[in-house]
Backbone as numpy.savetxt, mean C-alpha at the origin, in Angstrom:
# Nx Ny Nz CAx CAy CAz Cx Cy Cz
-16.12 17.13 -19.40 -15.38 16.37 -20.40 -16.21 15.22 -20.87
-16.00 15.03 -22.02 -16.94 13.95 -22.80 -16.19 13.07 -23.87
-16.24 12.29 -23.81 -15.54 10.86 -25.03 -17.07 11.15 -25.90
-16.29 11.16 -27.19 -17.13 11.51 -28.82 -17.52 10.02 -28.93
-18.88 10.20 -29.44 -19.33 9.06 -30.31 -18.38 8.30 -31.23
-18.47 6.79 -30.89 -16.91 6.62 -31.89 -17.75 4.98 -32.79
-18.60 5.24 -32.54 -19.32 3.71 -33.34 -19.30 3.63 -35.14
-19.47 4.74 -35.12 -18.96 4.65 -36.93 -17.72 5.15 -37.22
-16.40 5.52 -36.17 -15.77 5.73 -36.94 -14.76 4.55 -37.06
-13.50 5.49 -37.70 -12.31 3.84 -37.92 -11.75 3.51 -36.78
-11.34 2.77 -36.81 -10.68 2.27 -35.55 -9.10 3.33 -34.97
-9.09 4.06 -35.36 -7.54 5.16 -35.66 -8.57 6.19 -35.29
-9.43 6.24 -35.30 -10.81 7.36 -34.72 -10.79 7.12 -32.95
-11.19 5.79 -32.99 -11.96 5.16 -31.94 -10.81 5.82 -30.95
-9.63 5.29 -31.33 -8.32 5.13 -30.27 -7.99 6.57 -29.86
-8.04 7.89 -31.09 -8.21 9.37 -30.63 -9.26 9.34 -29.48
-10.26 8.90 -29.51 -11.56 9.31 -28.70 -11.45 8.59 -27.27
-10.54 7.46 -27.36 -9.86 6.99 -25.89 -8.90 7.91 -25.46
-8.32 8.76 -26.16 -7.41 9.93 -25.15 -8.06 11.18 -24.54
-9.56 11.42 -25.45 -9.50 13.01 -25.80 -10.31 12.84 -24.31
-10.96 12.34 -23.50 -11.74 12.63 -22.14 -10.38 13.09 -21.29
-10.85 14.01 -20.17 -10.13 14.68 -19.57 -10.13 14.32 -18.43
-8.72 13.62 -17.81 -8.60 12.92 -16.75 -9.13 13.20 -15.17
-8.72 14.74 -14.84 -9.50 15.86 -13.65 -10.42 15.32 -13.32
-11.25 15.07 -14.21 -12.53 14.91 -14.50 -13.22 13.92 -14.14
-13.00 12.62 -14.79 -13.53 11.42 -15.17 -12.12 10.34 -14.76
-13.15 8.74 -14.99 -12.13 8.31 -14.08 -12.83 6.86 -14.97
-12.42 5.61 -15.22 -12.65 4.49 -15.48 -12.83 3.66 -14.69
-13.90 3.18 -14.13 -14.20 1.95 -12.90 -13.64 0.65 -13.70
-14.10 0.39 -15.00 -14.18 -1.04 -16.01 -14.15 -0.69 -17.17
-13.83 -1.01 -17.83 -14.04 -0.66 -19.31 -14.60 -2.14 -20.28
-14.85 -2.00 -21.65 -15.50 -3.27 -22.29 -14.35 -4.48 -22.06
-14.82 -5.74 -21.69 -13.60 -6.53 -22.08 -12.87 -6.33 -23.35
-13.57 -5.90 -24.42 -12.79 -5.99 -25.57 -12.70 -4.36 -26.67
-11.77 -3.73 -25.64 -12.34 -2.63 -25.88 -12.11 -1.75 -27.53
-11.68 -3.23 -28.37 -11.55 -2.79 -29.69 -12.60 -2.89 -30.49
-14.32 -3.43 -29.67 -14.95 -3.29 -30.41 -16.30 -2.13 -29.64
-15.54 -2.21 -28.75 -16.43 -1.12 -27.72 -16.86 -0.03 -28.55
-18.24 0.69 -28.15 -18.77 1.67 -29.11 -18.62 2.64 -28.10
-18.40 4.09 -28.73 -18.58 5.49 -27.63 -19.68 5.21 -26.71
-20.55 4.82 -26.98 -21.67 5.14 -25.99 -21.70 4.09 -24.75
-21.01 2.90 -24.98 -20.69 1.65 -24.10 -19.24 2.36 -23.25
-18.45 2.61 -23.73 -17.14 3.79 -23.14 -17.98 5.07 -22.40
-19.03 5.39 -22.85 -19.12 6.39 -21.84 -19.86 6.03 -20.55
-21.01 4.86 -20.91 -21.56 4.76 -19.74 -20.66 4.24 -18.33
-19.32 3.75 -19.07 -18.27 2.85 -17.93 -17.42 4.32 -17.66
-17.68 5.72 -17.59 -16.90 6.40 -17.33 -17.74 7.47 -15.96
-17.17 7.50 -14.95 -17.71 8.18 -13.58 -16.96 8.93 -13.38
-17.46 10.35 -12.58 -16.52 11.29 -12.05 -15.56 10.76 -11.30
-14.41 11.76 -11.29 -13.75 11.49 -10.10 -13.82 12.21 -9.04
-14.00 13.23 -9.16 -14.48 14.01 -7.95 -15.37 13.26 -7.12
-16.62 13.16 -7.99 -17.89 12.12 -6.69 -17.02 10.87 -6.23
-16.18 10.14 -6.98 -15.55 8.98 -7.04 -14.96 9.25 -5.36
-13.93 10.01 -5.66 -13.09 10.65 -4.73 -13.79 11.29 -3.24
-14.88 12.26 -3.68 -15.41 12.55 -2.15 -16.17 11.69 -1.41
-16.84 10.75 -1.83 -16.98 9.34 -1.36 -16.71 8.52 -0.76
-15.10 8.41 -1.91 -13.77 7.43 -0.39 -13.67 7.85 0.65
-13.31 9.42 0.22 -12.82 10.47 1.22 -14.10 10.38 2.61
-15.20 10.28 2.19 -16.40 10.07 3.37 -16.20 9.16 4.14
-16.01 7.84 3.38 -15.86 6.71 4.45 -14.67 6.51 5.22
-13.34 7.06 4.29 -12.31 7.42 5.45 -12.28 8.00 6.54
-12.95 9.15 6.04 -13.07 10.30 7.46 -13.95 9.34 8.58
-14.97 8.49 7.74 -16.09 8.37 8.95 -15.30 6.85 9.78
-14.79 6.11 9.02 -13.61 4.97 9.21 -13.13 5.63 9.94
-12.16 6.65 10.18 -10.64 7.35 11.10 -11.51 7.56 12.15
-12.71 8.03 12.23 -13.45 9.13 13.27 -13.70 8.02 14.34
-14.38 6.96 13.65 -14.76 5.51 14.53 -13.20 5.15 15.36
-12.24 4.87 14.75 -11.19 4.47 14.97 -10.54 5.02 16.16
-10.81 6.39 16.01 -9.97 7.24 17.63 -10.95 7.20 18.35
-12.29 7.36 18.35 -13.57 7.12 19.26 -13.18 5.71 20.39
-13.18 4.66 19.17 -13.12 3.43 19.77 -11.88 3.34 21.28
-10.40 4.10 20.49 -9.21 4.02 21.49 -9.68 4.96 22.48
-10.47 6.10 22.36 -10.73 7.06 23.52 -11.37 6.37 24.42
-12.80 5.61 23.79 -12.95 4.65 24.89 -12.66 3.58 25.39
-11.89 3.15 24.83 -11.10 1.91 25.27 -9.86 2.35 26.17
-9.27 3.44 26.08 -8.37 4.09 27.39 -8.95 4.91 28.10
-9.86 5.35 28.15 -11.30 5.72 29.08 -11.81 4.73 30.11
-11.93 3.58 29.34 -12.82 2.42 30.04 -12.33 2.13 30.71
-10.77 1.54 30.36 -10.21 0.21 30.74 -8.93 0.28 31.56
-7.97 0.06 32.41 -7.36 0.11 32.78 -6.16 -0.02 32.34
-4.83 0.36 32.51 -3.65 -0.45 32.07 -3.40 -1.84 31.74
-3.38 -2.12 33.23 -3.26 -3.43 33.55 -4.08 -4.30 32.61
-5.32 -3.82 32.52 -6.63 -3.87 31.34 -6.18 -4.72 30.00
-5.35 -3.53 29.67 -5.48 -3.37 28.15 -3.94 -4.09 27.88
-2.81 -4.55 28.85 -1.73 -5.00 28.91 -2.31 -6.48 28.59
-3.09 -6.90 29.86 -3.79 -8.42 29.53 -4.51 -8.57 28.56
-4.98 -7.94 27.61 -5.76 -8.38 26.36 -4.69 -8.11 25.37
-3.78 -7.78 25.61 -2.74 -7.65 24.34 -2.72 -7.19 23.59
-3.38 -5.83 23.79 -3.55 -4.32 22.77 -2.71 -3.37 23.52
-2.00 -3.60 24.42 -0.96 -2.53 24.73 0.64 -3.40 25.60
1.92 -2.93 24.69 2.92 -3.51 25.76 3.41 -2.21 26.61
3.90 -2.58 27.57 3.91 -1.27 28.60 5.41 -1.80 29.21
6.54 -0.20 29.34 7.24 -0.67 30.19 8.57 -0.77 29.26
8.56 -0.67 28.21 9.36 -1.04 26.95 10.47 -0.29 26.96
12.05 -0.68 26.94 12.81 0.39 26.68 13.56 0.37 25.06
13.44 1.41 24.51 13.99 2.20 23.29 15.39 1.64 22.99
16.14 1.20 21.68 17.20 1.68 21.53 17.47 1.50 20.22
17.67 2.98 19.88 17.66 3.12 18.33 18.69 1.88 17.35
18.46 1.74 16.17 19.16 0.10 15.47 19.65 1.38 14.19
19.83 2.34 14.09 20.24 2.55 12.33 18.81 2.92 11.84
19.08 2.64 10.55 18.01 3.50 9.40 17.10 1.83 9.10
15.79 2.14 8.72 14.94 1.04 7.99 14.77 1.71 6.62
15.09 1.56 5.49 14.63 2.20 4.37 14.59 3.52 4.37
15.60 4.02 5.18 15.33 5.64 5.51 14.93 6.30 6.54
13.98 5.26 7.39 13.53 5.70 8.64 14.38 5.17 9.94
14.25 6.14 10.72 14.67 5.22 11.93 13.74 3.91 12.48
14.61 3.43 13.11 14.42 2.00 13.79 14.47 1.77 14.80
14.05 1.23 16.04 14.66 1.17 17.00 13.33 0.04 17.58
14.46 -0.71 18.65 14.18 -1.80 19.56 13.50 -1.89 20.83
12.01 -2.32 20.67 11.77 -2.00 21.70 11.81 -3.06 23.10
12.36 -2.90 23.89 12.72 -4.49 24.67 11.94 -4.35 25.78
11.33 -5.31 26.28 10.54 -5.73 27.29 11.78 -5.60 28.67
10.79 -5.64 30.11 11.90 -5.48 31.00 12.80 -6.53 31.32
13.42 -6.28 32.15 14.82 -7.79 32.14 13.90 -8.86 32.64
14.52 -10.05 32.02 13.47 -11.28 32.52 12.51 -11.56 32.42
11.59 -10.29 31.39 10.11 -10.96 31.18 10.37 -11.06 28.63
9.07 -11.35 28.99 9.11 -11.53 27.04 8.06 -11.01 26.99
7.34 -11.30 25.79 6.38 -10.92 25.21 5.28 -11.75 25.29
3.87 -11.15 25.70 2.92 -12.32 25.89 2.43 -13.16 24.98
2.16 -14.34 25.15 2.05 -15.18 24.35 0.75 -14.56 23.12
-0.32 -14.33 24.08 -1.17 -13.38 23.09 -1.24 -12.27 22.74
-1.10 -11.45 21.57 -1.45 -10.20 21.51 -1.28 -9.35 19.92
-1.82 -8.31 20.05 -2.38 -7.99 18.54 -1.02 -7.36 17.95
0.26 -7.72 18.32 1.27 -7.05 17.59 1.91 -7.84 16.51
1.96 -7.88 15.10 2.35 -8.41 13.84 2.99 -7.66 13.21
4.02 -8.39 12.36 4.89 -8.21 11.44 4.07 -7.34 10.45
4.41 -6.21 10.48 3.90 -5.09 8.75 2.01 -4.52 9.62
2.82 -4.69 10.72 1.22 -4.24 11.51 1.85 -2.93 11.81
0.52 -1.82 12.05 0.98 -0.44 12.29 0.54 0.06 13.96
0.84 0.67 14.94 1.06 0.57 16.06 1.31 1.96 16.41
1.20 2.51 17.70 1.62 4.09 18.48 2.35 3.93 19.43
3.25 4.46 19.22 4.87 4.57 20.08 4.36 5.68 21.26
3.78 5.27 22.33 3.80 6.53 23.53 4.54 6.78 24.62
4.89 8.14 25.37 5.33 7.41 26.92 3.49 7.73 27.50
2.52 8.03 26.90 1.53 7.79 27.72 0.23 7.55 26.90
-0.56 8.32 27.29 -2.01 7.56 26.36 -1.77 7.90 24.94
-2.70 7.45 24.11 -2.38 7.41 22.52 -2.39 8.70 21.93
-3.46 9.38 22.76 -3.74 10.97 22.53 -2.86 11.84 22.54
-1.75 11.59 23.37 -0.89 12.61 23.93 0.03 13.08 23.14
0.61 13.96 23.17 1.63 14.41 21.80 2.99 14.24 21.44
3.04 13.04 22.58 4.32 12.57 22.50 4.33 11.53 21.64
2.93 11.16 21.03 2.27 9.52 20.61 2.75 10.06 18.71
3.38 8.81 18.53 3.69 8.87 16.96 3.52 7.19 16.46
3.08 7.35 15.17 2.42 6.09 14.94 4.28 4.99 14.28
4.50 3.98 14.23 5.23 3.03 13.97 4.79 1.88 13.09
5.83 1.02 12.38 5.55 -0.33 11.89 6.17 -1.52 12.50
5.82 -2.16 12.85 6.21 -3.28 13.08 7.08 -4.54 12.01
8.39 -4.33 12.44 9.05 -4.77 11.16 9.83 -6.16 11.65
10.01 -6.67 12.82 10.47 -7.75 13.39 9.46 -7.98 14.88
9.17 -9.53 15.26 9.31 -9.11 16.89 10.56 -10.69 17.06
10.27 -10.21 18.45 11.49 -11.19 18.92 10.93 -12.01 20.27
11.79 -12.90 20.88 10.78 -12.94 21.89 10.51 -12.41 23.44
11.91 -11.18 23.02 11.42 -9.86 24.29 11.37 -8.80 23.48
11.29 -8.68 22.40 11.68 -7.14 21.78 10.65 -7.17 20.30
10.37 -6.19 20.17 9.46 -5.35 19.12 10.51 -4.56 18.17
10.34 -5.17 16.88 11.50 -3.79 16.15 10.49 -3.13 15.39
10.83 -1.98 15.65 9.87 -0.71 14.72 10.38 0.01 13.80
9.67 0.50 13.02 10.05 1.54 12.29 9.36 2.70 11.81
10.27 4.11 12.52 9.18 5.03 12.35 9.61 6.41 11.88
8.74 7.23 11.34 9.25 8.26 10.26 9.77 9.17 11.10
9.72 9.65 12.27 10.60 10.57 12.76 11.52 10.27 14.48
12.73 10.85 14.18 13.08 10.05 15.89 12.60 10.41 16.92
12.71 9.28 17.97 12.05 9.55 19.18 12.94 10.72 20.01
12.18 10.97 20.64 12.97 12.44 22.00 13.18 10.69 23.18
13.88 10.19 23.31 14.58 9.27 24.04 15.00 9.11 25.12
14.67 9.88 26.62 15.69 9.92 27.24 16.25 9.10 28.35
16.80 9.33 29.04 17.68 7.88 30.09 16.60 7.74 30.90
16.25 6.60 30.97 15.13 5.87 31.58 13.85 5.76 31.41
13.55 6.27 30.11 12.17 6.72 29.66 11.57 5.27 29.01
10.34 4.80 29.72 9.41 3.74 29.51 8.47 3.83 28.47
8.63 3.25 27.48 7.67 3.11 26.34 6.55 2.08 26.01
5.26 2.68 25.38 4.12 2.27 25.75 3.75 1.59 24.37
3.74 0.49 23.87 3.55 0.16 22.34 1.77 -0.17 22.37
1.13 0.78 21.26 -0.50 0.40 21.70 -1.14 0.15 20.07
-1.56 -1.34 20.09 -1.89 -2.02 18.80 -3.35 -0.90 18.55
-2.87 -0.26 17.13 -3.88 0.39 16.58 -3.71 0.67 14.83
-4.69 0.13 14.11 -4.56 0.26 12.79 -5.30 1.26 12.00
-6.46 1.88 12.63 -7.37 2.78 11.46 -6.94 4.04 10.97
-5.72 4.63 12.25 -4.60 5.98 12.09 -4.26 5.56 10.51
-3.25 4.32 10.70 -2.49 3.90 9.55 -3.30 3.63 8.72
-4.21 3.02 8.40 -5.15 2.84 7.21 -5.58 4.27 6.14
-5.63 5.28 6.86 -6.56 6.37 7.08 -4.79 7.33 6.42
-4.33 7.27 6.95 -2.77 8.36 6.28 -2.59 7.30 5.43
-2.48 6.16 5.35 -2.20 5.27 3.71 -2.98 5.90 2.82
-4.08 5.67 2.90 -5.30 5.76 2.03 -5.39 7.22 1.55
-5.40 8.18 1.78 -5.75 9.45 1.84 -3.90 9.83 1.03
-2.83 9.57 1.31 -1.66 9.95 0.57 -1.70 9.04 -1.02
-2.41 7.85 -0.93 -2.78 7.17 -1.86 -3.53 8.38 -3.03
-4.88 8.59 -2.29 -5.54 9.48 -3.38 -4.98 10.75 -3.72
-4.61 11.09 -2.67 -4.16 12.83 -3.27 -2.60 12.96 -4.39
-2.09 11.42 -4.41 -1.01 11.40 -4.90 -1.45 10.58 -6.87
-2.51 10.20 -6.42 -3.56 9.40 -7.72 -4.25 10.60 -8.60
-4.61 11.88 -7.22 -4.86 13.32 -7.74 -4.63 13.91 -8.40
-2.71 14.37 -8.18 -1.42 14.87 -8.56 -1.21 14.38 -10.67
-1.16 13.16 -10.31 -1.23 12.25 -11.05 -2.54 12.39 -12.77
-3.81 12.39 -12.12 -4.58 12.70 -13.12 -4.57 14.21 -13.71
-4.25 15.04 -12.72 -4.30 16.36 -13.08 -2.81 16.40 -14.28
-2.08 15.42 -14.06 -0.64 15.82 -14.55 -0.94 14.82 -16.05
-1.65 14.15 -16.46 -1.15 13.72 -17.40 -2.60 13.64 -18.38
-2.59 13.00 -19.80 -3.70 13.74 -20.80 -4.37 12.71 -21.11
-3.65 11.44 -20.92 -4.89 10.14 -21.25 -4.58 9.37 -19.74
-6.37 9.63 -19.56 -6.71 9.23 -17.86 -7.99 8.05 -18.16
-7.28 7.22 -19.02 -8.11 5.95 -18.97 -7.10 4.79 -18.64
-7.73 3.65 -17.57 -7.48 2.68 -17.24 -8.24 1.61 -18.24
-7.34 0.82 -18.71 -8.05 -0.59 -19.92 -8.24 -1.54 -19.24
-8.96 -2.41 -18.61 -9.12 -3.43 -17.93 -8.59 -4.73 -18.65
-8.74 -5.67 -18.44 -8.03 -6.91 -19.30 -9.26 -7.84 -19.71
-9.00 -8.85 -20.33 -10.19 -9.47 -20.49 -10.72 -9.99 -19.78
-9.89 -10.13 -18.04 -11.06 -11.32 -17.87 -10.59 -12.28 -17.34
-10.22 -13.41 -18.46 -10.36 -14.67 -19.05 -8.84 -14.94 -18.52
-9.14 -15.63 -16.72 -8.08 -15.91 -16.43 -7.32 -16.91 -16.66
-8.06 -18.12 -17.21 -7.30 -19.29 -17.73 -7.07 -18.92 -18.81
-7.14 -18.08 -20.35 -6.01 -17.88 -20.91 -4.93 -17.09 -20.64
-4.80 -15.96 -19.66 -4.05 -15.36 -19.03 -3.02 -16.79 -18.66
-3.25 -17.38 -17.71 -2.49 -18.06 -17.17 -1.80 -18.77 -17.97
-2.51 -19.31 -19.41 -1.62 -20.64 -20.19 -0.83 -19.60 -21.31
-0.45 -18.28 -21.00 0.09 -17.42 -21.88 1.49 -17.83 -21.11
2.27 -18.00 -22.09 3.81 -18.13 -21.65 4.39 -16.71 -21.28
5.35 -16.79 -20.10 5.70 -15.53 -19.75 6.80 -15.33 -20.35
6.70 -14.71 -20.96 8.05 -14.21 -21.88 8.93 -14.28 -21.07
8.53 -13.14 -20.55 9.83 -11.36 -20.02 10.52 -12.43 -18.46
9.71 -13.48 -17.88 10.19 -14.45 -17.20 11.17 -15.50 -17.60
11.11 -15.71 -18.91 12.43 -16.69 -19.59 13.16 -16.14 -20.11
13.01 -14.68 -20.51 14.38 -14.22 -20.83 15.03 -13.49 -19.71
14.38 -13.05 -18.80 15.02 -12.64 -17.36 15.82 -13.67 -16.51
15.69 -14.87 -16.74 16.18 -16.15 -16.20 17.69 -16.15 -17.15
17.59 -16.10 -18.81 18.50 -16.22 -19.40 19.08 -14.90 -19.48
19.02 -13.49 -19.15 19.80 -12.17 -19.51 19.96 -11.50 -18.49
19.34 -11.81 -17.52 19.17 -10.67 -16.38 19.61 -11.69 -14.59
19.99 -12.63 -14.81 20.55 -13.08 -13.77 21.55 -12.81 -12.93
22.30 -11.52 -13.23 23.43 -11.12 -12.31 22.09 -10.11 -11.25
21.25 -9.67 -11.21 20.21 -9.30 -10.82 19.52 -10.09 -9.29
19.93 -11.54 -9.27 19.72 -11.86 -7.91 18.58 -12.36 -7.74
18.10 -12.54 -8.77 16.15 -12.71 -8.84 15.86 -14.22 -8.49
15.27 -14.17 -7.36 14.83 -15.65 -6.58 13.70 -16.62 -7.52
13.43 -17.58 -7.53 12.42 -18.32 -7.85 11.40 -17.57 -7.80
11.03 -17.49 -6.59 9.34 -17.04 -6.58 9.07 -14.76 -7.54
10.19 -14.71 -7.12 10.25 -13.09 -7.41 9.88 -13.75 -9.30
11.15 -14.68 -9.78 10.77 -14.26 -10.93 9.45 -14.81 -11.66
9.22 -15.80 -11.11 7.82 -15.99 -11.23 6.89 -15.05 -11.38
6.98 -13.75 -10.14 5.88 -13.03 -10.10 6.33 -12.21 -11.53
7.27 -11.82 -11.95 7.47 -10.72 -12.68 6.97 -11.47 -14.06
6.93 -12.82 -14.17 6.61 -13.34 -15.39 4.73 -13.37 -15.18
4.36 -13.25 -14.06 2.42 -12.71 -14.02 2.41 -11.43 -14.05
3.30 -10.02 -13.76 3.53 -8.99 -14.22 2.97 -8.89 -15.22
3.52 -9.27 -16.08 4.19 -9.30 -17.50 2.50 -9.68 -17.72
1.72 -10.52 -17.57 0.24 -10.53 -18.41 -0.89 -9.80 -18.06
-0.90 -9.10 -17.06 -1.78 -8.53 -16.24 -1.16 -7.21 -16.80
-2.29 -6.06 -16.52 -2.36 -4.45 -16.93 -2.31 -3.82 -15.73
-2.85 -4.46 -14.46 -2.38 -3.76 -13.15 -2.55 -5.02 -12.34
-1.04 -4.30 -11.43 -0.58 -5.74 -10.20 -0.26 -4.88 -9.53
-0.76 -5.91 -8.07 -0.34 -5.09 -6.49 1.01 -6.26 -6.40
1.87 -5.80 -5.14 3.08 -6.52 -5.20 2.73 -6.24 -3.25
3.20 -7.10 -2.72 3.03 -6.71 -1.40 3.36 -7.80 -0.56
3.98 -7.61 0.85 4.50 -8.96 1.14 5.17 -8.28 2.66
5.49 -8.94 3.95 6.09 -8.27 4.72 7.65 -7.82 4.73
7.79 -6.64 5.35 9.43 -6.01 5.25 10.47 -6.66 4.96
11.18 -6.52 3.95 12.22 -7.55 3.90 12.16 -8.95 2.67
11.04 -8.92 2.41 10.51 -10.25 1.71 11.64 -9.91 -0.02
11.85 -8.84 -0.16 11.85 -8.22 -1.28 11.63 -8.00 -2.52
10.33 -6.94 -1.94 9.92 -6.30 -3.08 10.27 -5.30 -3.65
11.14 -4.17 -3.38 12.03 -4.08 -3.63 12.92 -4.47 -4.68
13.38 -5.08 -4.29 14.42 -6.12 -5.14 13.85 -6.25 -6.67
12.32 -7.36 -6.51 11.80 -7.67 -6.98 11.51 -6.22 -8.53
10.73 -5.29 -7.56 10.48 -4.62 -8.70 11.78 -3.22 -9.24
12.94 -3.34 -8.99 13.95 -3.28 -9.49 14.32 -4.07 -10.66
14.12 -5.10 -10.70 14.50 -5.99 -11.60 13.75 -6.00 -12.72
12.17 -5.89 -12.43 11.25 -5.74 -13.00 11.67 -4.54 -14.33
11.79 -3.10 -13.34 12.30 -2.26 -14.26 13.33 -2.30 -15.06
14.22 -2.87 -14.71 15.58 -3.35 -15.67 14.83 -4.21 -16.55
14.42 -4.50 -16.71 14.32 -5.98 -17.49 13.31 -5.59 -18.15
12.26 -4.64 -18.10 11.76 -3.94 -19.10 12.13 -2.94 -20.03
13.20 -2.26 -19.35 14.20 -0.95 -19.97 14.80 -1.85 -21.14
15.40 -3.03 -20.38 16.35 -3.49 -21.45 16.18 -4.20 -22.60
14.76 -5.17 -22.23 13.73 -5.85 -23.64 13.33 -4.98 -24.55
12.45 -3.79 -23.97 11.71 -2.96 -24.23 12.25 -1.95 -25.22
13.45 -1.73 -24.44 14.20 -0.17 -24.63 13.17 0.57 -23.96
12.71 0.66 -22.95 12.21 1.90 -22.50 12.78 2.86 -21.85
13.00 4.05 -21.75 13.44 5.62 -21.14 13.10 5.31 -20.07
């Protein structure tokens, strides 16, 4: 696939020749800041496969994940329980009890034994990702979790399928992130995949740039969401963000469980449907 020479034509030319490259294909890292005066040949050099793009990531993931279980093999190889309890990469001893649904998933509590808490040090955090075992990480009872509360005897998790639970069964919580990095990342691309294959203009426009006029741009879609869209629930800071939405061409939104984002970009969509009229 190839974007046509577009330097002499009209500008109603130019903008055909921004659809006609074939997304499968090709992929936009950057494009001109100003891409209304951009010439074909400046558009093409900013255009890279996606395939190479893609088997690339895909390399350093694999070689990222590969390091990642190496490291825990030897680190529960090496080290002892007791070991790996005192450095605060594993809580041991934990009992289960399911809480209801998290966003769909189950939940459940993991509580330290009677009379003790949680050590003062250790690698377990809020929106941190973690392996639910009754024994080493390897074993096939081991399913990965999020960390969505702690407390100061109890761990709340949340995880995509339920546990096999049974009366008296001791659970092993073991701080590990490259699993989770590695199934993020990889459902990320193949779903970015899905995506280019499915639709006919597979160019990303970058913005200018030029973050101090970005910033002194009044946010619209933020003052009239304040004045039209307030049965909506929208906090200070949420609507804030939706009014930097609103100037930017791509935004990450991200924040720990509960913060709501969610919420946030609910509102977002209303409030574009309804300015906009969009379908």
């Amino acid at each position: 696939a190839r974007v046509r020479q577009a330097a002499q034509g009209s500008t109603a030319e130019r903008k055909r020749d921004l659809t006609a490259c074939d997304g499968s294909d090709l992929f936009t890292a950057k494009l001109a800041k100003d891409t209304r005066r951009a010439t074909g040949a400046q558009l093409e050099k900013q255009l890279v496969q996606v395939a190479a793009w893609k088997d690339r990531l895909f390399r350093g993931m694999r070689q990222e994940h590969a390091c990642g279980k190496e490291v825990i093999r030897q680190r529960w190889s090496a080290s002892s329980l007791e070991q790996l309890v005192r450095q605060g990469l594993v809580l041991a001893d934990m009992t289960a009890f399911e809480r209801g649904l998290n966003f769909g998933d189950p939940s459940y509590r993991f509580s330290c034994p009677a009379g003790a808490a949680l050590p003062k040090r250790h690698d377990f955090s809020v929106g941190s990702m973690i392996i639910v075992s009754l024994g080493s990480p390897m074993s096939t009872d081991a399913t990965e979790a999020m960390v969505i509360r702690l407390e100061a005897d109890a761990v709340i998790c949340s995880i995509k399928r339920s546990l096999v639970n049974k009366p008296g069964s001791l659970w092993r919580l073991i701080a590990l992130n490259n699993h989770s990095r590695y199934s993020l990342k990889e459902s990320v691309l193949r779903f970015a995949d899905a995506a280019f294959q499915a639709r006919e203009v597979q160019l990303i426009v970058a913005g200018s740039g030029d973050v101090s006029r970005l910033n002194s741009l009044p946010p619209r879609l933020h003052w009239r969401l304040a004045e039209r869209f307030a049965p909506l629930q929208v906090n200070a800071s949420q609507s804030e963000a939706i009014g930097s939405v609103e100037r930017q061409r791509v935004s990450l939104v991200k924040g720990p469980p509960g913060c709501g984002k969610t919420r946030f970009a609910c509102a977002l969509l209303e409030a574009a449907a309804k300015d906009w009229k969009v379908k």
